[in-house]
C-alpha positions as CSV (number, residue, x, y, z in Angstrom):
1,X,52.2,7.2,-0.6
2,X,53.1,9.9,2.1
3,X,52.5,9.3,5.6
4,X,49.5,11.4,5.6
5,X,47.9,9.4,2.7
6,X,48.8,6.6,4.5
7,X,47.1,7.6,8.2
8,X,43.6,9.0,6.0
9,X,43.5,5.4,4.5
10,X,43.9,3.5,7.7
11,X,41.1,5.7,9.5
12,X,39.2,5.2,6.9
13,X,40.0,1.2,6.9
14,X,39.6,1.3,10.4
15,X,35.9,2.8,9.8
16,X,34.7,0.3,7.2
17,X,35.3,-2.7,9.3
18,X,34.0,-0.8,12.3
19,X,30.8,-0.7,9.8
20,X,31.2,-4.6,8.5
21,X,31.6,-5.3,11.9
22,X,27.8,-3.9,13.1
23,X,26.0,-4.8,10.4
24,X,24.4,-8.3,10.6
25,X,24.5,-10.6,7.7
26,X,20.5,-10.0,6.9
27,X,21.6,-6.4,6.6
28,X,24.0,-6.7,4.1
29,X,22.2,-9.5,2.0
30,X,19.1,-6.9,2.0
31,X,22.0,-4.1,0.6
32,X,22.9,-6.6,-2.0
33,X,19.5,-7.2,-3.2
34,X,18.5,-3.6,-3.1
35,X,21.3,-3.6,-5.6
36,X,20.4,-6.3,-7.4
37,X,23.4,-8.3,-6.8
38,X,23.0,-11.9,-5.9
39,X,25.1,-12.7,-2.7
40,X,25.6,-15.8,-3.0
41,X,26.9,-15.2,-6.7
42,X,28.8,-12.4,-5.6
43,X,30.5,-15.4,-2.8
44,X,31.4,-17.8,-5.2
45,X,32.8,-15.5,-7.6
46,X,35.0,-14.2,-4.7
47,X,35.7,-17.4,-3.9
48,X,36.8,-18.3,-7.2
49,X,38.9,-15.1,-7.8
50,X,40.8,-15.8,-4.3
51,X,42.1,-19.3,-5.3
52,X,42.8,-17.8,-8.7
53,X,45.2,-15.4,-6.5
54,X,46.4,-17.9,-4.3
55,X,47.1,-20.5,-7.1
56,X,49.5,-17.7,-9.1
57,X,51.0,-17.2,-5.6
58,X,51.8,-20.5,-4.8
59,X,53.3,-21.2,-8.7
60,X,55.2,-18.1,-8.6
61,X,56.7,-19.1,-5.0
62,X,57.3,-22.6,-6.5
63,X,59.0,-21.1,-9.6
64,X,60.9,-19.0,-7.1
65,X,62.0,-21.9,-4.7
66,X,63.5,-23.9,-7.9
67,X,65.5,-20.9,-9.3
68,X,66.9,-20.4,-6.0
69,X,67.4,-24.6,-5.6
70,X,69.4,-24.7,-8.7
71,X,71.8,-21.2,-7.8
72,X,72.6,-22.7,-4.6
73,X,73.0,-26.6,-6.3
74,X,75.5,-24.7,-9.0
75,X,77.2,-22.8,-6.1
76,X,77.8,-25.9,-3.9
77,X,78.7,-27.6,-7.0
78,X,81.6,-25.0,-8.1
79,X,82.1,-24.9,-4.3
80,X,82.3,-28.0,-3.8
81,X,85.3,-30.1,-1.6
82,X,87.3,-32.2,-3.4
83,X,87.2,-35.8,-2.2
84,X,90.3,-36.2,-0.5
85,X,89.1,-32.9,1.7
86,X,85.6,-34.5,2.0
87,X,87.2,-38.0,2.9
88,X,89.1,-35.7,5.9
89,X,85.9,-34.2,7.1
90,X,84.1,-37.5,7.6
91,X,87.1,-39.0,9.4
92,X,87.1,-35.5,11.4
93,X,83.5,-35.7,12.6
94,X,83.9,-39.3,13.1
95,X,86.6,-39.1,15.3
96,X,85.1,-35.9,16.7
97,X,81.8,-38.1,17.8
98,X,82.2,-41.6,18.2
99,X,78.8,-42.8,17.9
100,X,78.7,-41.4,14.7
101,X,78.0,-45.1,12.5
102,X,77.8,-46.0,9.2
103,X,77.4,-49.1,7.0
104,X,79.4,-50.3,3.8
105,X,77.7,-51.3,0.9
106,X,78.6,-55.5,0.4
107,X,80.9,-55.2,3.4
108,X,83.4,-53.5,1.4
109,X,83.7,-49.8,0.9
110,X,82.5,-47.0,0.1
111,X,82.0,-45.3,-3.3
112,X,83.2,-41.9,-4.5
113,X,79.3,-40.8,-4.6
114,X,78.4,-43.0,-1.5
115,X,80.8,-40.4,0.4
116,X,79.7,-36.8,-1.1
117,X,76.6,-38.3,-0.1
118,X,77.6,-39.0,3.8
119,X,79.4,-35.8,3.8
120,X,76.4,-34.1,2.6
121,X,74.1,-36.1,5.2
122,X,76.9,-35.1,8.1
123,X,76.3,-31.4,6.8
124,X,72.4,-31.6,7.1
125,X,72.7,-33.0,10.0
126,X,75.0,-30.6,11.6
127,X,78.0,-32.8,12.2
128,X,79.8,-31.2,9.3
129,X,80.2,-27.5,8.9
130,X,79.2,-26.1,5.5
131,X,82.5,-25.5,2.9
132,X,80.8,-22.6,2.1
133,X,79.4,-21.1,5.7
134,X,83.5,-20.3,6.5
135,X,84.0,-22.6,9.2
């Protein structure tokens, strides 16, 4: 659309809701009737077509979202710090903040998946800079 298509339909937009806008409700039921359109029908069949549209919006930005989760999941995962690197990051931000705490499981240590897990905590939580972010 050229920009002279575009400025005709926004005058004319402009001039239908300047219309909707002055003509009371009773005025446009009685247009509807004239017409023999039920408005009320007419309202819950818009109703109904708008959550149609805003259902198929929602799933498709849903099905978006998790195609996007699972790139970025089998990014970080290729990407992803090996543990003695990961073990040197939490010691880093640890040392780097010292009321940073955490607890051991049974008083002992800490598993392999117990620290990709605080490393990936520290990250959300911005005491960690991403692998991947270049830092």
């Amino acid at each position: 659309m050229n920009n002279e298509s575009r400025k005709t339909l926004n005058a004319v937009r402009a001039l239908a809701l300047k219309d909707l806008e002055t003509t009371s409700d009773e005025e446009i039921r009685a247009e509807f009737a004239s017409e023999g359109i039920d408005p009320d029908k007419l309202a819950a069949s818009i109703a109904v077509s708008l959550d149609e549209v805003l259902a198929a919006s929602l799933r498709q930005q849903a099905t978006a979202a998790k195609v996007i989760m699972q790139v970025r999941t089998a990014s970080k995962k290729s990407l992803r710090l090996t543990l003695d690197q990961i073990k040197e990051r939490i010691a880093q931000a640890f040392a780097a903040e010292p009321q940073l705490a955490t607890a051991f499981r049974e008083g002992s240590r800490q598993s392999d998946a117990d620290l990709e897990t605080l490393y990936d905590d520290l990250v959300l939580m911005g005491k960690i800079p991403d692998a991947d972010d270049g830092r």
